[in-house]
N, C-alpha and C positions, 0 to 999 in steps of 0.2 A: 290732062294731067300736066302736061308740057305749057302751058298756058297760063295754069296755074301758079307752078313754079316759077315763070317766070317775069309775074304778077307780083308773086311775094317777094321776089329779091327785087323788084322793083320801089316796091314799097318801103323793103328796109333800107336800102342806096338813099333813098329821096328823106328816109328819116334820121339815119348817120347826117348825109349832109345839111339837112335844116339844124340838126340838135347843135352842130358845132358851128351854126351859122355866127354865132354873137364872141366865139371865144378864138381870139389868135394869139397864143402864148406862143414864147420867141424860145428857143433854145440854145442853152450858155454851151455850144461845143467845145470850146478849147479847157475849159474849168471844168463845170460839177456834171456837164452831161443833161443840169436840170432844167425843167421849162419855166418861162416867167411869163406873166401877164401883167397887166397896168390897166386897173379900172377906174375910171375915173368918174366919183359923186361925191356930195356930200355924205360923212360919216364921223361918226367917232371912232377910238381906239378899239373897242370891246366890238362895236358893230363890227369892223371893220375884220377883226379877229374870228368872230362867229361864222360870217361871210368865207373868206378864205379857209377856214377848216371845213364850211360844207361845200367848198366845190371839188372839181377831179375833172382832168383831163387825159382823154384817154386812159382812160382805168388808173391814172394817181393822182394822187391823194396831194389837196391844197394847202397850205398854210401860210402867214403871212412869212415876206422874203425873210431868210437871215445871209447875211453876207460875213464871208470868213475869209477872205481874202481883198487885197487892192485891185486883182483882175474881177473881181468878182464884182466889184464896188465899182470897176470903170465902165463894166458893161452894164450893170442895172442903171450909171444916170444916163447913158446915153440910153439906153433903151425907154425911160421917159421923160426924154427930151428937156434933160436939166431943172426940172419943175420943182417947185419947193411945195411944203406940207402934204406929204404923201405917207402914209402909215407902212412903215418896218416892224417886224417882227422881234424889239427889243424891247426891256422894261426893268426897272428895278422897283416894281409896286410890293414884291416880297422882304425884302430886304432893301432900306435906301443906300446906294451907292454901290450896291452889287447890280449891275447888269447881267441878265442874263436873256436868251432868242428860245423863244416859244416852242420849239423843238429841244432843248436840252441840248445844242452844239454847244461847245466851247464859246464864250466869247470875249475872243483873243485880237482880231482886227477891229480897228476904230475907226473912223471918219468924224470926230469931235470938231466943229467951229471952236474958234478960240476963244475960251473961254465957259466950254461947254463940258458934259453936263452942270446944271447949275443949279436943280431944285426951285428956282425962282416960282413961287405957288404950289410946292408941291405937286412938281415933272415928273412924272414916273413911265411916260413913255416915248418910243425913240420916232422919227420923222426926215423926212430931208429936209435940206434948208440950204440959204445963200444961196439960189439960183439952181438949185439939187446937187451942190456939190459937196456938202456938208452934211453933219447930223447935229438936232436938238433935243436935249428931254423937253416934251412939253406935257399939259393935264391931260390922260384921257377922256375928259368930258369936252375937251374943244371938238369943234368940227371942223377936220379936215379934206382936203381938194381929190381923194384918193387912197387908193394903198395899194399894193403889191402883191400880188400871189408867186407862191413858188411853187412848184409841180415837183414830186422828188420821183426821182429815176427806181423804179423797182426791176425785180428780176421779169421776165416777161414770159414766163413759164405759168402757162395758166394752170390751177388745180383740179385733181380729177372728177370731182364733184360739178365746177361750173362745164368743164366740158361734155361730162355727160348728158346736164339737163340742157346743155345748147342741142347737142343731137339727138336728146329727148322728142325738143321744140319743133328742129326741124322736121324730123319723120313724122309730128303733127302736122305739121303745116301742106307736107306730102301729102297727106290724104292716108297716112298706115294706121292700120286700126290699131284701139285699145289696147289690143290684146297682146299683138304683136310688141308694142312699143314697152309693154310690162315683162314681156320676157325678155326685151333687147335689156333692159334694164337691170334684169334679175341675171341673167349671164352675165353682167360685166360689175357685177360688185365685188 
């Protein structure tokens, strides 16, 4: 039983650490408390958007970055290494000349190049630029070099429901019967 156990928590160590073998998101402590990551491929606007809404690390939930501050703005370019054409989580494809960040923040801080936004073809979405130290509208349909996840800080009080069926899982994995595990169950609703 001992061997078993300790077979299973082997297994599950070895599966945490492969599953996060590909994801090193960097965390803004002094700011938002929130995690960022930098992936870099070809994509467009919309992939790029899809993509970060279906990732999550450590149980939160992705979206592309929004930045709402200048601390916020200094540590996302240094966090990818000044790089230009990287998709941000801005857009005014609703409304031209309203911006607004895919989360519904405020958006109140800027990083405009001079001269920028400019609609030139019909720009509706936002990017780094000048070396990443700037922002541009450019088309969603271009392909660009990357884009940005943001990981947002949630409370970390699991609910009683995922905890139950964790030590549902575990007292199977124990070896407890059926039976037992249906009344552990039926006692704690």
């Amino acid at each position: 039983m001992k061997s078993l156990l300790k077979f299973t928590a082997g297994v599950f160590l070895a599966f945490l650490l492969l599953t996060n073998a590909n994801a090193t998101p960097t965390q803004f402590v002094s700011g938002t408390g929130n995690w960022y990551e930098v992936i870099l491929t070809t994509v467009n606007w919309d992939s790029a958007n899809i993509l970060a809404e279906s990732s999550s690390y450590n149980g939160l939930d992705g979206h592309l970055v929004t930045v709402t501050s200048d601390s916020e703005w200094t540590f996302i370019k240094s966090l990818t290494d000044y790089r230009d054409n990287l998709w941000l989580g801005g857009t005014d494809s609703v409304t031209e000349g309203t911006w607004t960040w895919v989360t519904g923040e405020a958006f109140s801080f800027t990083a405009w190049a001079s001269g920028e936004p400019n609609d030139l073809r019909n720009e509706d979405y936002l990017e780094t630029w000048q070396s990443g130290n700037t922002w541009n509208d450019i088309a969603g349909t271009s392909t660009n070099y990357g884009y940005i996840i943001e990981y947002e800080e949630t409370s970390a009080v699991p609910e009683p429901a995922t905890m139950i069926l964790f030590g549902v899982g575990i007292l199977g994995l124990a070896g407890v019967s059926r039976k037992k595990i249906i009344q552990f169950y039926n006692s704690n609703r």
